[in-house]
TIZA-454371 format. One line per field, with one value per atom (N, C-alpha, C): x negated, y negated, z; residue in three letters; atom name; residue number from 1. Coordinates in Angstrom, 2 decimals. Atoms other than C-alpha are relative to their C-alpha. Last residue first. Example, Ala and Ser with C-alpha at 12.3 -4.5 7.8 and 13.67 -1.06 7.14 Angstrom:
REM residues 2
xx: (0.82/-13.67/0.77/-0.89/-12.30/-0.90)
yy: (1.19/1.06/-1.09/1.19/4.50/-1.20)
zz: (-0.06/7.14/0.73/0.00/7.80/0.00)
drenke: (SER/SER/SER/ALA/ALA/ALA)
seti: (N/CA/C/N/CA/C)
zafi: (2/2/2/1/1/1)
REM end
This chain:
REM residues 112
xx: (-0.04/-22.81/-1.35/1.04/-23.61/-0.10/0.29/-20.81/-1.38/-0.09/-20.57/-0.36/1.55/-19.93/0.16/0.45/-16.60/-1.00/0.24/-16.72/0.24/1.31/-15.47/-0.19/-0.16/-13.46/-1.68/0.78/-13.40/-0.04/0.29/-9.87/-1.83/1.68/-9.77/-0.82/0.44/-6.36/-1.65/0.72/-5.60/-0.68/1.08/-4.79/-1.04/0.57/-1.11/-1.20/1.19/0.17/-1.14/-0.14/3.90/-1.36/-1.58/5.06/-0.48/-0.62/1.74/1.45/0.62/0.49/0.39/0.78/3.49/-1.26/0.09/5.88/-1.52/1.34/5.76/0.35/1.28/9.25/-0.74/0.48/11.47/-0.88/1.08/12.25/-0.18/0.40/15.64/-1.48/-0.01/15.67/-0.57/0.85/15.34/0.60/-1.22/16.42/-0.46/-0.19/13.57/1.02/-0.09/13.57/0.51/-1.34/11.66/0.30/-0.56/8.63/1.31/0.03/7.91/0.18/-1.61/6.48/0.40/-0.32/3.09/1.59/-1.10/2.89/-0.08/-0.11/-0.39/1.06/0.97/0.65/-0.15/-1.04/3.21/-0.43/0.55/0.46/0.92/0.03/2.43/-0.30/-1.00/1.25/0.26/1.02/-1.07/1.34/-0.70/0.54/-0.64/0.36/-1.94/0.30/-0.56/-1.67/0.34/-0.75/-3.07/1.22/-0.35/-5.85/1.19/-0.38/-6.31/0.68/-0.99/-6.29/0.42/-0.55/-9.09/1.24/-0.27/-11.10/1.35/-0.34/-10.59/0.47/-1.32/-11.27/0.77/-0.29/-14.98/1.81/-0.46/-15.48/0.53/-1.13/-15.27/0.79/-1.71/-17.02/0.62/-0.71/-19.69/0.74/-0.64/-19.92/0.50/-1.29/-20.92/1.32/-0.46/-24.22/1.34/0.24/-23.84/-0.29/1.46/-23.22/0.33/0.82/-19.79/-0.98/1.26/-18.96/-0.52/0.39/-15.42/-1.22/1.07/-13.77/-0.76/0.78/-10.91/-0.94/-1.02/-7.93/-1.03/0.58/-10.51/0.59/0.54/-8.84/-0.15/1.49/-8.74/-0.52/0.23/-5.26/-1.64/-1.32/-4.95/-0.26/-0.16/-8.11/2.00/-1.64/-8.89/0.33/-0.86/-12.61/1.30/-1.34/-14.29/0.39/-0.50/-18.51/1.61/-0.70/-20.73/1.25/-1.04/-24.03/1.32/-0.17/-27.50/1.94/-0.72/-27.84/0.21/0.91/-30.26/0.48/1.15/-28.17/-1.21/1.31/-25.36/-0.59/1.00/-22.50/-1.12/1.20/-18.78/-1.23/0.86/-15.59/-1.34/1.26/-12.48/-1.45/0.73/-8.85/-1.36/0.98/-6.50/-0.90/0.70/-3.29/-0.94/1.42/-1.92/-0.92/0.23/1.59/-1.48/0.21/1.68/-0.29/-1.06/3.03/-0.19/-1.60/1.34/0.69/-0.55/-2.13/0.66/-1.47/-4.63/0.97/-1.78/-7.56/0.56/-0.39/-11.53/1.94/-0.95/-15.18/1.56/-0.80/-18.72/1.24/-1.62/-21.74/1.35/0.72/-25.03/0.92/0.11/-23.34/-0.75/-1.04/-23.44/-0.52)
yy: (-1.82/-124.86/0.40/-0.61/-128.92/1.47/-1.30/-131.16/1.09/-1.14/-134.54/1.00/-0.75/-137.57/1.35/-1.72/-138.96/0.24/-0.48/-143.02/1.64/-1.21/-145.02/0.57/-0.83/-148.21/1.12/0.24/-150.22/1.39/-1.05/-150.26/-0.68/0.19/-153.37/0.76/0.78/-154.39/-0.42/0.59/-151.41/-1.32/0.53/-150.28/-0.64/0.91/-149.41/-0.95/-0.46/-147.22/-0.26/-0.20/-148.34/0.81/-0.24/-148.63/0.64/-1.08/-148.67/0.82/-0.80/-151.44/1.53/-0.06/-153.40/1.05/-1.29/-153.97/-0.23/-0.65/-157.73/0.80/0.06/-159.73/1.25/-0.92/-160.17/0.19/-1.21/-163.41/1.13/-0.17/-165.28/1.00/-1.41/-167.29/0.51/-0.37/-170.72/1.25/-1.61/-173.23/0.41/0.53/-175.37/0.99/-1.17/-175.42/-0.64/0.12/-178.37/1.27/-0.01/-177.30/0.29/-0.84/-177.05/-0.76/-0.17/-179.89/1.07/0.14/-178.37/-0.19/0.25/-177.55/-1.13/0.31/-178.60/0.91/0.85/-179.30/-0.42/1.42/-177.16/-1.12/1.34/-174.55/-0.68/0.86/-171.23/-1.01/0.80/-168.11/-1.42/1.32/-166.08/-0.56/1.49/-162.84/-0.54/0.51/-159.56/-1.54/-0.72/-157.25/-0.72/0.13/-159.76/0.90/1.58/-160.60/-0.17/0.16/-156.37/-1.75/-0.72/-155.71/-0.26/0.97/-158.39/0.90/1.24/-156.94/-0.89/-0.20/-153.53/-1.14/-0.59/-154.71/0.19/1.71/-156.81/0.36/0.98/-153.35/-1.11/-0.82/-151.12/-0.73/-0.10/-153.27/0.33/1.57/-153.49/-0.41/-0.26/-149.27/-2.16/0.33/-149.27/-0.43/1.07/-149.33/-0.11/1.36/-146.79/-0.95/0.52/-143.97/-1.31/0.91/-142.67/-0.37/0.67/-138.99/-1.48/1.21/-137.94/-0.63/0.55/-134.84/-1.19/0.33/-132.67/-1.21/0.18/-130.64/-0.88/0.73/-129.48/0.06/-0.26/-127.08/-1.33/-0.28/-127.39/0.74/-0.73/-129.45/0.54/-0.21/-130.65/1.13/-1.63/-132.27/-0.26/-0.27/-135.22/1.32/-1.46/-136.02/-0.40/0.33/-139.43/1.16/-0.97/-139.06/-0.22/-0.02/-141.91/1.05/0.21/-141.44/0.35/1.18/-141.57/-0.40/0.63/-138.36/-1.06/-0.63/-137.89/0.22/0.78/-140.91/1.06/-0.55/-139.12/-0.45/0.49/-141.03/1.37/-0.97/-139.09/-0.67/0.69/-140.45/0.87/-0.81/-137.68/-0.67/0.11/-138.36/-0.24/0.75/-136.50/-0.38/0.37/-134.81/-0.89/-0.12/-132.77/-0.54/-1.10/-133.18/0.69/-1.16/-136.87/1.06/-1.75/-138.45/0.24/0.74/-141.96/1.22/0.36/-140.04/-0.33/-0.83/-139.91/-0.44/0.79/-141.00/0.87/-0.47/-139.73/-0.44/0.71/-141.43/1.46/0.31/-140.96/-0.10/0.21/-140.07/0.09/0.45/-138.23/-0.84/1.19/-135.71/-0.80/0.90/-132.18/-1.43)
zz: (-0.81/41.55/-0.14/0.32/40.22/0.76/-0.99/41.51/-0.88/0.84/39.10/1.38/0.27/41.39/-0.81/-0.58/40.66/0.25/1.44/39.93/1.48/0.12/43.10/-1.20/0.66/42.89/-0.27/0.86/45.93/-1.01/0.47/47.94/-0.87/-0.54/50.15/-0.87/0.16/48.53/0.56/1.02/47.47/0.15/-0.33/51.15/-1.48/0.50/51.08/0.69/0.42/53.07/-1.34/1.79/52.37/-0.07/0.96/55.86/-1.69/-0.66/57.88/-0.68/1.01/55.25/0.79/-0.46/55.97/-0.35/-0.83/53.61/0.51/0.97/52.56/0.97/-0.36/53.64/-0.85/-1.17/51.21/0.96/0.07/49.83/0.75/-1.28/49.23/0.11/0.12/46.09/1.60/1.21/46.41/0.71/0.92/48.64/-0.71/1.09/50.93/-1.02/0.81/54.36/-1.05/0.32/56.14/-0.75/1.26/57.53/-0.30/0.68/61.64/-1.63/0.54/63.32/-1.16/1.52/64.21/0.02/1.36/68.01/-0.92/1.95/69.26/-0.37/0.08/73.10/-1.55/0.35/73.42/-0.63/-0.83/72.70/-0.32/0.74/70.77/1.44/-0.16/72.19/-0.27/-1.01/70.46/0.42/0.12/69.44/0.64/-1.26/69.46/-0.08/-0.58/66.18/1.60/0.71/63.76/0.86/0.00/66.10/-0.68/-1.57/66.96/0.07/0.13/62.83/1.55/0.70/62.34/-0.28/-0.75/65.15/-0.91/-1.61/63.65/1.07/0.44/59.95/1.40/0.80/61.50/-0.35/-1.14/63.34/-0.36/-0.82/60.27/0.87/0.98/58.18/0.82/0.03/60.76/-0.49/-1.43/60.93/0.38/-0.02/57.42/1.26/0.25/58.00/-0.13/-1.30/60.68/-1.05/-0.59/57.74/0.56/0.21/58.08/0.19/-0.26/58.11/-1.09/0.78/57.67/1.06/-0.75/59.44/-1.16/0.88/58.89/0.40/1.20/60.80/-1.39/0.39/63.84/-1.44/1.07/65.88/-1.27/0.07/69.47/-1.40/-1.43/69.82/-0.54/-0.78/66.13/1.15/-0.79/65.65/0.37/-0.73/63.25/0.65/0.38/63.16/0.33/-0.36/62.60/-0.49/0.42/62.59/0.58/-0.91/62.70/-0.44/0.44/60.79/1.21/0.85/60.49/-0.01/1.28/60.93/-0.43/0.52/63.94/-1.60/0.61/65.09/-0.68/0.11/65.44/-1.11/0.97/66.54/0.50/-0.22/67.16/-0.37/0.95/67.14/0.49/-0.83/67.79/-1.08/0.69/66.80/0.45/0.14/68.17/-0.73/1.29/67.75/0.70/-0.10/70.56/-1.44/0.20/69.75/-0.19/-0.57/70.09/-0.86/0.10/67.44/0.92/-0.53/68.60/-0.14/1.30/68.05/0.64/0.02/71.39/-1.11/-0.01/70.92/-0.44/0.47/72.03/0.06/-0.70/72.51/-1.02/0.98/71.44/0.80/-0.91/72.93/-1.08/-1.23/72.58/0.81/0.33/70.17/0.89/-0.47/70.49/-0.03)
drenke: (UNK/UNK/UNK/UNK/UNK/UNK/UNK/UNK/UNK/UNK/UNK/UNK/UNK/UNK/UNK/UNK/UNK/UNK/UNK/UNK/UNK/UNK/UNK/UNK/UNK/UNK/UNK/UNK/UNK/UNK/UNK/UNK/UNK/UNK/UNK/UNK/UNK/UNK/UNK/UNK/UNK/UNK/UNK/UNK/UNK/UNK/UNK/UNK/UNK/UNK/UNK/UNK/UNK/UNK/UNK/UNK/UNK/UNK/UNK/UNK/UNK/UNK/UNK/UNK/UNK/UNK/UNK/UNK/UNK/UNK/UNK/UNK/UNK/UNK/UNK/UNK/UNK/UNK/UNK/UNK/UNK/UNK/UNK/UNK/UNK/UNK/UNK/UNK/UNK/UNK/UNK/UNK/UNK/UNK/UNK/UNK/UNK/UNK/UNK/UNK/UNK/UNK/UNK/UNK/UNK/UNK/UNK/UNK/UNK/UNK/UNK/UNK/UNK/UNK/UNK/UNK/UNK/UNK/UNK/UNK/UNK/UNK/UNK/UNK/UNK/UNK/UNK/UNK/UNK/UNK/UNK/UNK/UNK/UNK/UNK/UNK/UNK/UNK/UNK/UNK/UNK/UNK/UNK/UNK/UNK/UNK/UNK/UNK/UNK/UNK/UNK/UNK/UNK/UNK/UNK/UNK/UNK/UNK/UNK/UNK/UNK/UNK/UNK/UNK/UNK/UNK/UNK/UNK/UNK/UNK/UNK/UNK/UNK/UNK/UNK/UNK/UNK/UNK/UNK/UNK/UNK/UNK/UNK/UNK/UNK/UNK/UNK/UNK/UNK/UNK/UNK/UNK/UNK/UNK/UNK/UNK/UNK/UNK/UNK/UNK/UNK/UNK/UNK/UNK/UNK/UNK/UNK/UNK/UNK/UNK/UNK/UNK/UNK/UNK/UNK/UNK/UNK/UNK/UNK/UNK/UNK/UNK/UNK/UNK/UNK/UNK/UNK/UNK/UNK/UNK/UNK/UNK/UNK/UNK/UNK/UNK/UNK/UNK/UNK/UNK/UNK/UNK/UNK/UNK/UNK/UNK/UNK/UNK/UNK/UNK/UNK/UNK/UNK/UNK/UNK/UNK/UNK/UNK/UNK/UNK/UNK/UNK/UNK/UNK/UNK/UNK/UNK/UNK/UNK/UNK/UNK/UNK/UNK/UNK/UNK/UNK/UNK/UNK/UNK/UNK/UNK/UNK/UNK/UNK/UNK/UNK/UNK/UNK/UNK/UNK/UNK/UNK/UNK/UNK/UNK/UNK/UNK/UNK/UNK/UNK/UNK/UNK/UNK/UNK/UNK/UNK/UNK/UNK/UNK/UNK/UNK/UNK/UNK/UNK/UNK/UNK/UNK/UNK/UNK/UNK/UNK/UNK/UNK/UNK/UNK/UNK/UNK/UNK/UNK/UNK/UNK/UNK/UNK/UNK/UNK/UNK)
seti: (N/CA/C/N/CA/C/N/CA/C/N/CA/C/N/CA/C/N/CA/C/N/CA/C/N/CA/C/N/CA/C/N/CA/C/N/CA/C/N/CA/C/N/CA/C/N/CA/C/N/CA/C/N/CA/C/N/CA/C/N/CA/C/N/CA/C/N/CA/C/N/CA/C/N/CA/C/N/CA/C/N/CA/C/N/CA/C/N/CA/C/N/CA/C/N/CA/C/N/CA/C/N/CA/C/N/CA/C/N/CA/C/N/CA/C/N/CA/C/N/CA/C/N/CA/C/N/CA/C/N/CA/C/N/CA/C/N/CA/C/N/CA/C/N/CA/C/N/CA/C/N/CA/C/N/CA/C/N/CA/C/N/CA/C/N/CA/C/N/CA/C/N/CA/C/N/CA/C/N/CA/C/N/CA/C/N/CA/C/N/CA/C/N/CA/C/N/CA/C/N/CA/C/N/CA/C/N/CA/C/N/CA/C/N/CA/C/N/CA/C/N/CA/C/N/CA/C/N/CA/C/N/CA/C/N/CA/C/N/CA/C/N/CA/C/N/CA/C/N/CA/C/N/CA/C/N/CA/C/N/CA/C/N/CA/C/N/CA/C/N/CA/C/N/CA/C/N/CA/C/N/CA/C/N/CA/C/N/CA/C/N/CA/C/N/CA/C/N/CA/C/N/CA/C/N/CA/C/N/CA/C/N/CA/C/N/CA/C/N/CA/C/N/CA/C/N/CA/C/N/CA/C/N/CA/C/N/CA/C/N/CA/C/N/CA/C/N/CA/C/N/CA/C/N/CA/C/N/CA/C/N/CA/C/N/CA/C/N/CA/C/N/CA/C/N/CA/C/N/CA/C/N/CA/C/N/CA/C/N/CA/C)
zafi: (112/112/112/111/111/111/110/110/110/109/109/109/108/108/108/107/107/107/106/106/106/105/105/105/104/104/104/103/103/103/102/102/102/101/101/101/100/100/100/99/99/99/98/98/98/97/97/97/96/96/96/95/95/95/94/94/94/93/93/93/92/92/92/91/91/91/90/90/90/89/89/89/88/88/88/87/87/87/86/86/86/85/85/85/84/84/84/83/83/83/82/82/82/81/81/81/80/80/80/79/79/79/78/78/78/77/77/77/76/76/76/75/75/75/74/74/74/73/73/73/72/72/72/71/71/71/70/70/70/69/69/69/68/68/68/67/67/67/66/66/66/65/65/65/64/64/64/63/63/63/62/62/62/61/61/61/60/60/60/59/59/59/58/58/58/57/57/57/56/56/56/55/55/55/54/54/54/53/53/53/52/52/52/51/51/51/50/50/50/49/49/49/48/48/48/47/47/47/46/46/46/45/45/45/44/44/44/43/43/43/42/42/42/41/41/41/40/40/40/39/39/39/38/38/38/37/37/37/36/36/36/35/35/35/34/34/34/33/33/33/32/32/32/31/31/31/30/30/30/29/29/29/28/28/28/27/27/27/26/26/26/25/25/25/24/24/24/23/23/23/22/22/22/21/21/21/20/20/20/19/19/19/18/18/18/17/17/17/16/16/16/15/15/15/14/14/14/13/13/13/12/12/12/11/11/11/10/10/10/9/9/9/8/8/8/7/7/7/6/6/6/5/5/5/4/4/4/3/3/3/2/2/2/1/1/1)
REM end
C-alpha cells in the first residue's frame, strides 16, 4: 500500500472515483479509476512529470476561478467592429480536445 495519496469523487456520481497514489519505491505516481471497489484502469506517472501536471492544474484552477474586475484598472472596453459573427471555441470538456498539448508518440514494438 501506498504511503499516501488522496481520493475524488466523479461529477456522475455513481460510485466513480478517482484514486492518486505515490510510490516512491517506483518512482511513480499512480491515477486509478474505480467503479465502487473495482478498479476500471490505472496509469502510472513517473514524478518527473508530476510538475507538468501541477503547472496544467494551476493553469486550469486560474481559468476556472473569475477575478473580479478592479474599478480602479478597468480598461475602456473596445469599440465593436462588424464582421462576421464568431463562434465561440468548444471547450475542451465539450469536444475533448487536447491536441494542442498532445506530443507525438511512436509505438513501442511488444516482444512475446
Amino acid at each position: 500500500m501506498p504511503s499516501f495519496g488522496d481520493l475524488f469523487a466523479d461529477l456522475r456520481g455513481e460510485d466513480r472515483t478517482l484514486r492518486v497514489s505515490y510510490h516512491p519505491d517506483r518512482g511513480a505516481v499512480v491515477l486509478s479509476l474505480w467503479s465502487g471497489t473495482i478498479c476500471r484502469g490505472s496509469f502510472r506517472m513517473p514524478t518527473d512529470d508530476v510538475d507538468r501536471l501541477l503547472a496544467l492544474l494551476t493553469d486550469v484552477r486560474r481559468a476556472a476561478t473569475p477575478t473580479p474586475p478592479d474599478a480602479d484598472d478597468a480598461a475602456p472596453e473596445p469599440a465593436a467592429v462588424e464582421g462576421p459573427a464568431e463562434e465561440p471555441a468548444p471547450s475542451v470538456e465539450r469536444t475533448g480536445d487536447i491536441s494542442a498539448h498532445r506530443v507525438a508518440l511512436l509505438p513501442t514494438p511488444r516482444v512475446a
